[in-house]
KEVO-721871 format. One record per residue (C-alpha): x, y, z; residue in one letter; residue number from 0. Coordinates in Angstrom, 2 decimals. Example, Ala and Ser with C-alpha at 12.3 -4.5 7.8 and 13.67 -1.06 7.14 Angstrom:
% residues 2
12.30,-4.50,7.80,A,0
13.67,-1.06,7.14,S,1
END
This chain:
% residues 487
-35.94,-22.47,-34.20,X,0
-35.53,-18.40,-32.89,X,1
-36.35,-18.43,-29.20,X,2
-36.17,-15.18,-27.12,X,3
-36.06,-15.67,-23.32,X,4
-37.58,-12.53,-21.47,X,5
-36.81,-12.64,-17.74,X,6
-35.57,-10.25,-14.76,X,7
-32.39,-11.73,-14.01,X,8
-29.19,-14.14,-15.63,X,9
-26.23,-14.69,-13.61,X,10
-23.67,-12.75,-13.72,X,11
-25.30,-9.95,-14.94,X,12
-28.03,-10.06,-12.50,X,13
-29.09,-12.37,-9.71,X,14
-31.45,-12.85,-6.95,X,15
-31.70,-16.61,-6.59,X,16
-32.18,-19.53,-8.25,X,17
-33.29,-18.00,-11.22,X,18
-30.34,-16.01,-12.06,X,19
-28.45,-19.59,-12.59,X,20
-30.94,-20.98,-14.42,X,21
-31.12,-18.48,-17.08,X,22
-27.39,-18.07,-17.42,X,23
-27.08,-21.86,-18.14,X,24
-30.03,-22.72,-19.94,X,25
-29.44,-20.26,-23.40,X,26
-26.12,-21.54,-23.66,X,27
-27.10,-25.24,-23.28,X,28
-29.93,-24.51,-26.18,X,29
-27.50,-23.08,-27.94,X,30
-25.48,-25.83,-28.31,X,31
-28.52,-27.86,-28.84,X,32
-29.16,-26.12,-32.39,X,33
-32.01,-23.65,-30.85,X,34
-31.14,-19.71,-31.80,X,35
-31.28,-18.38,-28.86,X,36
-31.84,-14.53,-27.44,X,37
-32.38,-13.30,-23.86,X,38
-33.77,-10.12,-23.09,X,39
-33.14,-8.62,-19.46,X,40
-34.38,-5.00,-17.47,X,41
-30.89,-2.81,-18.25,X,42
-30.25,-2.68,-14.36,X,43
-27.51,-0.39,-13.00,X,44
-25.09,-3.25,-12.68,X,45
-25.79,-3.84,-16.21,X,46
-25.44,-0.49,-17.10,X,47
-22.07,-0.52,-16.50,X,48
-21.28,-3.19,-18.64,X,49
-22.35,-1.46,-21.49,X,50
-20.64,-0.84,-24.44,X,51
-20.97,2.93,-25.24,X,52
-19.88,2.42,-28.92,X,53
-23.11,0.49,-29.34,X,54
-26.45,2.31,-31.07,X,55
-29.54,1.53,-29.06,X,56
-32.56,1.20,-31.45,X,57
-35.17,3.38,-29.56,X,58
-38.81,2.96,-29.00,X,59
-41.89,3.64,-26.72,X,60
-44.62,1.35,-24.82,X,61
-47.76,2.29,-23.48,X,62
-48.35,2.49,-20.02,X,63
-51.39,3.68,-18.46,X,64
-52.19,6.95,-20.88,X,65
-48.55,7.54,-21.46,X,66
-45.82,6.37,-24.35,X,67
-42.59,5.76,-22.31,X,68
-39.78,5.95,-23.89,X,69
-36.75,2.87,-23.57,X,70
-33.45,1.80,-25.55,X,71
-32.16,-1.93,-26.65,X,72
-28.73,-2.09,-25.95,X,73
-26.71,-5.51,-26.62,X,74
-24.76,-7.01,-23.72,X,75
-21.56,-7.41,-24.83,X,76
-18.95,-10.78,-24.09,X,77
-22.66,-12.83,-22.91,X,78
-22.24,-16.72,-23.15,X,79
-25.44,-15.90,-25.46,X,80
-27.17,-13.27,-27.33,X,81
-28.65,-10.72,-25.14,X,82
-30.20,-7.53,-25.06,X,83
-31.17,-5.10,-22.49,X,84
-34.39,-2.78,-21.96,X,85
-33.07,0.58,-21.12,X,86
-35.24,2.58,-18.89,X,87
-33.27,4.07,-16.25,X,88
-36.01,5.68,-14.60,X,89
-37.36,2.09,-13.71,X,90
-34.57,-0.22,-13.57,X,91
-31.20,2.34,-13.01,X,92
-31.42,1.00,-9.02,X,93
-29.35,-0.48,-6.23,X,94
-31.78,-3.40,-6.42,X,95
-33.50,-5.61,-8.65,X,96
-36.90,-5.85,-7.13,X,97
-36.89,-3.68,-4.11,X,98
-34.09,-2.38,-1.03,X,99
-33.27,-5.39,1.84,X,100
-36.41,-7.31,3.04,X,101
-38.69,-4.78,0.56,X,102
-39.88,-4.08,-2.47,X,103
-39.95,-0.90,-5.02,X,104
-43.49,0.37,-4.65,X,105
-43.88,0.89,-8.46,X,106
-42.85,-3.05,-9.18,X,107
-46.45,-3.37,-11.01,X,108
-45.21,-0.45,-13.15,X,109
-41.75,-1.51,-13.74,X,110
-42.33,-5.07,-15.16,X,111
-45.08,-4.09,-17.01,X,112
-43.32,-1.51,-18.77,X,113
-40.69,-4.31,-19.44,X,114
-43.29,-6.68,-21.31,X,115
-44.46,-3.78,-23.64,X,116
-40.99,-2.88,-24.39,X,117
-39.88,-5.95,-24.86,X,118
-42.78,-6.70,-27.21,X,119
-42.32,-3.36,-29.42,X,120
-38.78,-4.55,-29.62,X,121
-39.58,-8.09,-31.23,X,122
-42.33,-6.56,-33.39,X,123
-39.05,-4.95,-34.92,X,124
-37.52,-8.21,-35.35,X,125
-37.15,-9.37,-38.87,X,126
-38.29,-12.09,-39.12,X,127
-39.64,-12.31,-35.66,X,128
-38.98,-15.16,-33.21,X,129
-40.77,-18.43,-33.19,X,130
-40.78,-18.98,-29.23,X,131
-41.45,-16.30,-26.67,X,132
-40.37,-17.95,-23.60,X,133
-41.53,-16.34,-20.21,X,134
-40.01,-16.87,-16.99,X,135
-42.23,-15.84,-13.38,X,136
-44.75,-13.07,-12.79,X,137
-41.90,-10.65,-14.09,X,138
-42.51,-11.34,-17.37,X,139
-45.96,-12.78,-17.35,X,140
-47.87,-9.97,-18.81,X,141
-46.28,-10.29,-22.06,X,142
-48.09,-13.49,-23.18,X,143
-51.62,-11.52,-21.79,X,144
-50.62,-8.75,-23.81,X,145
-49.37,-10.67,-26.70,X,146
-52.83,-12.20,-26.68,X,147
-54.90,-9.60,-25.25,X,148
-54.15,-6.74,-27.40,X,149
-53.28,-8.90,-30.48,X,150
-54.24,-5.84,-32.29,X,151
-51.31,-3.69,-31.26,X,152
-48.47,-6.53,-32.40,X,153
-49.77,-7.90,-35.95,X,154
-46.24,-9.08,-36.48,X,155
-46.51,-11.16,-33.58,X,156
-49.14,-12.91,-34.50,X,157
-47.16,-16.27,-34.87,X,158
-45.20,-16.17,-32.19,X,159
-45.96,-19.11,-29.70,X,160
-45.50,-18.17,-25.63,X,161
-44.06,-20.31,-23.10,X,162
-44.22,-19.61,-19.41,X,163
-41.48,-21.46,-16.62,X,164
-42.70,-21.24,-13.37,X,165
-39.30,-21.10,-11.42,X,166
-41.91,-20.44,-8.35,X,167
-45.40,-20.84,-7.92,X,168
-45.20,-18.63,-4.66,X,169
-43.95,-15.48,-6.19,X,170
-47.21,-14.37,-8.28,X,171
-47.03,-10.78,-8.68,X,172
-49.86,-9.72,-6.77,X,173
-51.10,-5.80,-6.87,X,174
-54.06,-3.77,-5.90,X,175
-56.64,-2.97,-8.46,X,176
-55.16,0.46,-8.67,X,177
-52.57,-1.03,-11.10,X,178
-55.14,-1.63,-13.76,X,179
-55.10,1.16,-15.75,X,180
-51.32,0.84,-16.35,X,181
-51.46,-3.06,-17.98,X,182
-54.03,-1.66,-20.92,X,183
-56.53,-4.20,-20.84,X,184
-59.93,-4.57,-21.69,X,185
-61.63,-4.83,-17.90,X,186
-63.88,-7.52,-18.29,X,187
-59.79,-9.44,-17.75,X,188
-60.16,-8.19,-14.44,X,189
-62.59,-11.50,-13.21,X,190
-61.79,-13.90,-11.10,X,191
-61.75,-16.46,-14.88,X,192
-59.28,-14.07,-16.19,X,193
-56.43,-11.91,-14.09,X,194
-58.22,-10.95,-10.71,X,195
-57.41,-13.14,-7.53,X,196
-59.32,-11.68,-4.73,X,197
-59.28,-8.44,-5.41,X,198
-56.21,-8.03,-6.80,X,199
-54.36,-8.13,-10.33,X,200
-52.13,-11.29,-10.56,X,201
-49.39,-11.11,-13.00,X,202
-48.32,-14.56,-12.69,X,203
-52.12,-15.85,-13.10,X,204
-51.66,-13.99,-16.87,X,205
-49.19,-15.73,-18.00,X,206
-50.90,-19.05,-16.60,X,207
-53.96,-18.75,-19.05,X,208
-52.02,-16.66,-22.00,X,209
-49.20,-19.28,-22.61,X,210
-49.80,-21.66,-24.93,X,211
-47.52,-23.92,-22.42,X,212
-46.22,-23.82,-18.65,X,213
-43.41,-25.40,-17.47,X,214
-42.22,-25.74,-14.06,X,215
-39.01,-27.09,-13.19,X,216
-39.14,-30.51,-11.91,X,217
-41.64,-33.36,-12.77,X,218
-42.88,-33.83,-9.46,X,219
-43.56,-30.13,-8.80,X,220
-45.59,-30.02,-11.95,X,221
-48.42,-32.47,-10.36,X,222
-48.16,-30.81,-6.57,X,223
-49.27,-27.11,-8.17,X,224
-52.01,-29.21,-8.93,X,225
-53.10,-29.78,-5.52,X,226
-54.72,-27.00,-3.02,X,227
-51.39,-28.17,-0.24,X,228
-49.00,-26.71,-3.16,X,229
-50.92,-24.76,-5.71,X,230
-50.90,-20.85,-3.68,X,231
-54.24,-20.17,-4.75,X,232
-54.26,-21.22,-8.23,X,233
-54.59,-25.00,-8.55,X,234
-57.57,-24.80,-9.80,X,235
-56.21,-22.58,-12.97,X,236
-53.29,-24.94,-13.38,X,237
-55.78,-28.29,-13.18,X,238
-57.60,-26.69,-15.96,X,239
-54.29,-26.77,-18.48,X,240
-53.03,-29.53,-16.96,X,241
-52.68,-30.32,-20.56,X,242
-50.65,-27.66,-21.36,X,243
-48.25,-28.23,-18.27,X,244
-45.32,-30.10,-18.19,X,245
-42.16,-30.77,-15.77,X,246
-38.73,-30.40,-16.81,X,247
-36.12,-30.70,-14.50,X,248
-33.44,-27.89,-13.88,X,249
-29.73,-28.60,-14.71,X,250
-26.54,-27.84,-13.17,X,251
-23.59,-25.92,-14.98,X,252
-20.85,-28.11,-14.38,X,253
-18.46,-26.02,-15.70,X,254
-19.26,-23.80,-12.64,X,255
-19.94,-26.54,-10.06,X,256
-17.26,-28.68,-10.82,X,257
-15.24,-29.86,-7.43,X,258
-12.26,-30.89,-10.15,X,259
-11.63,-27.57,-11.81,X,260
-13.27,-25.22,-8.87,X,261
-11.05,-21.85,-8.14,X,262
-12.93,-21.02,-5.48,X,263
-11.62,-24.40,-3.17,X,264
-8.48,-25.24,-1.24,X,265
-8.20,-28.11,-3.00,X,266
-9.48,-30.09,-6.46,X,267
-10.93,-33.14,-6.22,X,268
-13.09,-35.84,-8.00,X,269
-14.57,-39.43,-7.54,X,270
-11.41,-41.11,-8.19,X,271
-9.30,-39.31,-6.20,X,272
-11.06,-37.69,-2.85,X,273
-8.01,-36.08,-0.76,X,274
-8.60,-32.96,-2.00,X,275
-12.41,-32.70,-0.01,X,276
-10.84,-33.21,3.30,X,277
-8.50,-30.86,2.89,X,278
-11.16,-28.62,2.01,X,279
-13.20,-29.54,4.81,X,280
-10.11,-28.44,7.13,X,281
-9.69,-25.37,4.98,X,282
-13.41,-24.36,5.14,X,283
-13.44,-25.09,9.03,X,284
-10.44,-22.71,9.28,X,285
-12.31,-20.05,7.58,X,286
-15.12,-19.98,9.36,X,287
-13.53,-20.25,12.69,X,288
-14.83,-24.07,13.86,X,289
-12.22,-26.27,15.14,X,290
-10.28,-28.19,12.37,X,291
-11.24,-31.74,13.11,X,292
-11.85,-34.31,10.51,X,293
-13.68,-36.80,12.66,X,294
-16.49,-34.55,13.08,X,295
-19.71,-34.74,10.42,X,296
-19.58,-30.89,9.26,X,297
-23.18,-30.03,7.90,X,298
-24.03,-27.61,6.12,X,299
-26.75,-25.48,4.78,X,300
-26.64,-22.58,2.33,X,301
-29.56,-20.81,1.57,X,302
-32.15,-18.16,1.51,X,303
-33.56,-17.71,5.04,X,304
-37.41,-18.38,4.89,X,305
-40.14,-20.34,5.73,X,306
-40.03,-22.55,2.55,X,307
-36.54,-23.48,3.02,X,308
-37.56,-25.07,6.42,X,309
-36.14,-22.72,8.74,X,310
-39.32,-22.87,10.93,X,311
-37.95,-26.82,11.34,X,312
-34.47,-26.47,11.76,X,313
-34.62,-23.69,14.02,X,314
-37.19,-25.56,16.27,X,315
-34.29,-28.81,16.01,X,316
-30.80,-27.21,15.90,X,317
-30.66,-26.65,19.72,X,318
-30.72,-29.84,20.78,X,319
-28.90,-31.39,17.80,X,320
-26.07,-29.19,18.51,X,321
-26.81,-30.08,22.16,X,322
-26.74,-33.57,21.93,X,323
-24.55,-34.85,18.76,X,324
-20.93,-34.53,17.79,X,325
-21.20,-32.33,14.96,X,326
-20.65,-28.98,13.26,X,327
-23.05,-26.75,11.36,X,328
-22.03,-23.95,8.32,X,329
-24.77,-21.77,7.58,X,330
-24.69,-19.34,4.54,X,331
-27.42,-17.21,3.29,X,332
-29.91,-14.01,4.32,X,333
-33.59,-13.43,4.32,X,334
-36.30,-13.32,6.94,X,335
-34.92,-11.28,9.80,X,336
-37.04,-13.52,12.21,X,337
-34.96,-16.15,11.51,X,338
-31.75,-14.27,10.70,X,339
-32.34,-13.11,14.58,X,340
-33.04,-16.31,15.90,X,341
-29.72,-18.45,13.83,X,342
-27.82,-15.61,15.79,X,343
-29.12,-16.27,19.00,X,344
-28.22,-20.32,18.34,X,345
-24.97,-19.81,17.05,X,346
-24.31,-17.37,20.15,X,347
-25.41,-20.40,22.11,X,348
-23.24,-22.80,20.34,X,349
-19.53,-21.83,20.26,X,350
-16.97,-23.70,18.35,X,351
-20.05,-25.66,16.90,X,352
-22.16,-22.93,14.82,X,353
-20.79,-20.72,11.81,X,354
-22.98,-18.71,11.02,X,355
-22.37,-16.33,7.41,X,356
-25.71,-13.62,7.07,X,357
-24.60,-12.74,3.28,X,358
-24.76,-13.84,-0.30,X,359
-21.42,-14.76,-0.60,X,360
-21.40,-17.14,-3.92,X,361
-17.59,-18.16,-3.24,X,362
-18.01,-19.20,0.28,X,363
-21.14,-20.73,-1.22,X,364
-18.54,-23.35,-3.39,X,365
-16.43,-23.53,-0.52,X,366
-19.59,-24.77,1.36,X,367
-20.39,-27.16,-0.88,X,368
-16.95,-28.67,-1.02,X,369
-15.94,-28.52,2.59,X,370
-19.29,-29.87,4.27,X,371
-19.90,-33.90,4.80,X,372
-23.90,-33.52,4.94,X,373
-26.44,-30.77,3.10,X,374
-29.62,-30.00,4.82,X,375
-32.39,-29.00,2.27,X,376
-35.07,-29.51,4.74,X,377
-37.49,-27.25,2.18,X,378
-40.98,-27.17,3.30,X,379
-41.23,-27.42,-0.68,X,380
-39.25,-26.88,-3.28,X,381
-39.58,-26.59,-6.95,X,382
-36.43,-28.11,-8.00,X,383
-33.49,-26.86,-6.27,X,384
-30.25,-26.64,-7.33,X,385
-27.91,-27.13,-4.14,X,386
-28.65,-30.13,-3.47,X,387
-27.30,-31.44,-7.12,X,388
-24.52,-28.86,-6.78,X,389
-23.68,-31.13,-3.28,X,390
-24.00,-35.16,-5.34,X,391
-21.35,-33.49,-7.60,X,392
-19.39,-32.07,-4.55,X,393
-19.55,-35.57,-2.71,X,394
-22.09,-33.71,0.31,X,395
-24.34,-36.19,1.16,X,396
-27.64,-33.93,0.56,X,397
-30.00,-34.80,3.23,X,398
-33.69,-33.46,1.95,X,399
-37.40,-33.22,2.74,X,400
-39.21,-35.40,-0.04,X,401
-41.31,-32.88,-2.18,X,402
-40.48,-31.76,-5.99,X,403
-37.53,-31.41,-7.20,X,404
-35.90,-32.97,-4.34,X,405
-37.73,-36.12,-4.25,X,406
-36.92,-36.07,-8.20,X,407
-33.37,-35.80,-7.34,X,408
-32.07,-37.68,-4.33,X,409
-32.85,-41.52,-3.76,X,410
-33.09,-42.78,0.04,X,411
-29.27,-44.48,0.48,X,412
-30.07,-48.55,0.97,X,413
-26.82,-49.49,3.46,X,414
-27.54,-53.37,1.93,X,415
-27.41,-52.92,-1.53,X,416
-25.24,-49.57,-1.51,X,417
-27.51,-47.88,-3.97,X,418
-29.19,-44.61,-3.34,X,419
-27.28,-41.12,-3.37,X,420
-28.82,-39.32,0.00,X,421
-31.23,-39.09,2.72,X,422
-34.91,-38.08,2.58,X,423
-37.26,-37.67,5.02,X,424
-41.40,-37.23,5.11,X,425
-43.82,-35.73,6.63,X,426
-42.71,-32.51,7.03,X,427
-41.64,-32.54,10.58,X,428
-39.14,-31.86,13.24,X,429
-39.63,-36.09,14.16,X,430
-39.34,-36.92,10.50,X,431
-36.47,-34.62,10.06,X,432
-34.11,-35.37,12.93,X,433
-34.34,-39.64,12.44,X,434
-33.16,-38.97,8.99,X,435
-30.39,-36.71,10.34,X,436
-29.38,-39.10,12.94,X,437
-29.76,-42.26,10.33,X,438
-26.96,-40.20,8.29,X,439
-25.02,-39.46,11.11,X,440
-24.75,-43.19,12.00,X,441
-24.04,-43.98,8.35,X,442
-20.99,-41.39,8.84,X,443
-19.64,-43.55,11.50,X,444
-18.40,-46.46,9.20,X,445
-16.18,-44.81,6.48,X,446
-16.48,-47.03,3.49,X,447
-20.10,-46.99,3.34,X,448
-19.64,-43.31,3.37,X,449
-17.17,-43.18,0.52,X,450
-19.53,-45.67,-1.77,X,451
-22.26,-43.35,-1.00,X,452
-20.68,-40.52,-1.88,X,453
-19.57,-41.53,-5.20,X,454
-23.07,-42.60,-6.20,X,455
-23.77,-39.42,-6.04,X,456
-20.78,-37.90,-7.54,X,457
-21.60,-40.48,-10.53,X,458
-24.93,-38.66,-11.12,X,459
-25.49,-36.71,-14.08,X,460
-27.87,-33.43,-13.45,X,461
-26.22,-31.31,-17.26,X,462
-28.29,-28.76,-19.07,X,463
-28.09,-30.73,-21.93,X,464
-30.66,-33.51,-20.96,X,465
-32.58,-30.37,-20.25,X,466
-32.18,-28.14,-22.90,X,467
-32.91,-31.56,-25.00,X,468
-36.67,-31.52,-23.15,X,469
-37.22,-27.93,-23.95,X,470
-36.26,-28.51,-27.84,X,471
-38.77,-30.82,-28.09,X,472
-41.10,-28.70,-26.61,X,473
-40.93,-25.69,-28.77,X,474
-40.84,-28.32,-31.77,X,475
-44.07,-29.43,-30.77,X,476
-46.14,-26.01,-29.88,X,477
-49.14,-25.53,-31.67,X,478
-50.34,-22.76,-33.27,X,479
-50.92,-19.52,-30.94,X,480
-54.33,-19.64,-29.64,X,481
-56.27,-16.62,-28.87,X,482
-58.28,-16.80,-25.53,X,483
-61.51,-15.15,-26.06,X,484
-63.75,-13.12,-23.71,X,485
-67.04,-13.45,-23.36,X,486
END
């Protein structure tokens, strides 16, 4: 089986979010599941400089608009997998991947449409060519519409079967009409059956009704798309291939996230043996300038500031929490400046009991996860998540609102039967939100129950092997490619 994964970013070479780790652990965890395995990335400038100059790029052109641009594939050298790059620089040689601090490039439509085409007249020179084209978000959408839509323009392709992972249902690709004429399509695609979504092009909506299968990336996020509360628009699309869809729940790269072997601690630690976290707790409270005290639950959040994360809820609750309870918070992680502004004005507020980091810092972010007692993932929702299995390995209690992948992931702690490996809470509310904080807090209070607790979770087994297992199985099982036809 020859899969090629097209997406816009695979840590370390490049990385936004949650996305980035998912693609640099998956290919390598197919890998070693028998699955030949390719990724294909944008040649950013941070991959630029990677490059190996020796290499010969094969050259080509793709069409966009009423023009032929031309690009280079370069190989990645020393990648944990195959992988290639789409050299363009006058699209992708940037500071950012998608746009400066709080933005976006203005000619995204154009960039990541230029990256399907090229990455389809690349495979087209493939011999033979893969069996699996698998998408990941609106990036990379467009290839299975143009796969399918312009069938005529990639003969050799005509076998290949498309897969679409929707790491995001929120993040759609959405652009003006104007964009039209770049994508090459026939117009009557431009309907609300097809690509438009009220008035505008949707890139994401493409590679909805072009793939022969979605994925999302948890179970339960898979049926709330479904429903108008979670779908963004496009429930109604996703309800019509509910057939098609299926969950499969992210992994975590233990051999990064791994509080035993972890360079980035003060300490090493594991289930048998858990000195090492409280010295890392001390060490992490040093850091970030909180007093060093061990009898004080340390929570701690890291994350990207916004809405869906629940930072509307926490900071409506943090206030009084810090107010009224013996505790310390860590907070790691940028985003919305309305709420980057308003953490600072808390943590101003809240001397000695508020560290607050506005930065992507991902050794601090291991540090985090060692050091805390308690993880807040109070997501409004949440596809799957990785942080809060990153924290069952780490022995941080996560603490989580009950939607997707977190309510896949963390079972409600039962004090009587000592089963369970966190705290969840539902509705989606400050009430909701601050009895579960307070029922962990009390749960803190009597040590062993802490420690059996903590192990459950540290017990738990979240690889990329059980899903790279699902995702064989899935390609093994596509049908034939099936051509959607206009009417």
């Amino acid at each position: 089986m020859r899969v090629v994964m097209l997406a816009s970013e695979a840590h370390p070479l490049a990385k936004t979010g949650g996305l980035g780790d998912v693609l640099a652990a998956l290919p390598p965890a197919l890998a070693a599941a028998g699955v030949d395995v390719t990724v294909c990335l944008p040649a950013y400038r941070g991959i630029l400089r990677r490059l190996d100059a020796t290499g010969t790029p094969l050259r080509l052109h793709a069409p966009v608009a009423s023009r032929m641009e031309a690009a280079a594939v370069v190989a990645i050298p020393e990648a944990s997998v195959p992988t290639v790059a789409i050299r363009a620089d006058r699209y992708f040689d940037r500071e950012a991947l998608y746009g400066p601090p709080g933005g976006e490039y203005p000619d995204n439509a154009e960039r990541f449409a230029f990256f399907c085409r090229a990455a389809l007249e690349w495979l087209r020179r493939l011999e033979p060519p893969p069996d699996v084209l698998h998408l990941h978000d609106w990036q990379t959408s467009l290839a299975a519409a143009f796969l399918r839509g312009t069938a005529a323009l990639y003969p050799e392709l005509a076998t290949v079967r498309t897969v679409l992972t929707v790491h995001n249902l929120a993040y759609q690709g959405r652009f003006p009409f104007d964009v039209w004429p770049l994508l090459n399509l026939d117009v009557r695609y431009f309907a609300p059956s097809w690509l438009e979504f009220y008035g505008q092009v949707n890139y994401l909506k493409a590679g909805l009704l072009f793939a022969d299968r979605i994925t999302t990336v948890s179970p339960r996020y898979a049926e709330e798309i479904q429903t108008p509360e979670f779908g963004e628009g496009l429930d109604g699309v996703l309800r019509t291939r509910s057939e098609h869809l299926v969950g499969i729940l992210n992994g975590v790269d233990y051999a990064a996230w791994n509080p035993a072997s972890d360079p980035n601690l003060a300490a090493r630690y594991d289930a048998s043996d858990l000195r090492g976290k409280a010295r890392c707790k001390a060490a992490l409270q040093a850091e970030l300038g909180l007093p060093v005290r061990a009898d004080l639950p340390l929570l701690a959040i890291v994350s990207r500031l916004a809405e869906q994360k629940g930072f509307d809820l926490l900071t409506a609750t943090l206030p009084e929490l810090l107010a009224t309870t013996a505790v310390q918070l860590a907070i790691l992680g940028s985003g919305d400046p309305t709420y980057e502004t308003a953490l600072r004005q808390i943590a101003a507020r809240s001397p000695g009991r508020l560290a607050l980091r506005i930065e992507f810092n991902e050794s601090l972010a291991h540090r985090i996860e060692a050091g805390g007692d308690i993880f807040l993932m109070p997501s409004r929702f949440e596809p799957c998540g990785l942080n809060q299995l990153y924290s069952l390995r780490y022995g941080t209690v996560p603490l989580v609102h009950a939607t997707g992948g977190l309510e896949d992931t963390v079972v409600e702690f039962d004090p009587a039967a000592g089963t369970g490996t966190g705290f969840k809470f539902a509705p989606y509310g400050t009430e909701a939100f601050v009895a579960a904080v307070r029922r962990a807090l009390r749960l803190h209070a009597d040590p062993a129950a802490w420690q059996r607790l903590m192990r459950n979770g540290m017990a738990q087994d979240f690889s990329w092997h059980r899903a790279a297992r699902s995702y064989a199985r899935l390609y093994g099982q596509l049908p034939p490619p099936e051509v959607p036809r206009l009417a």
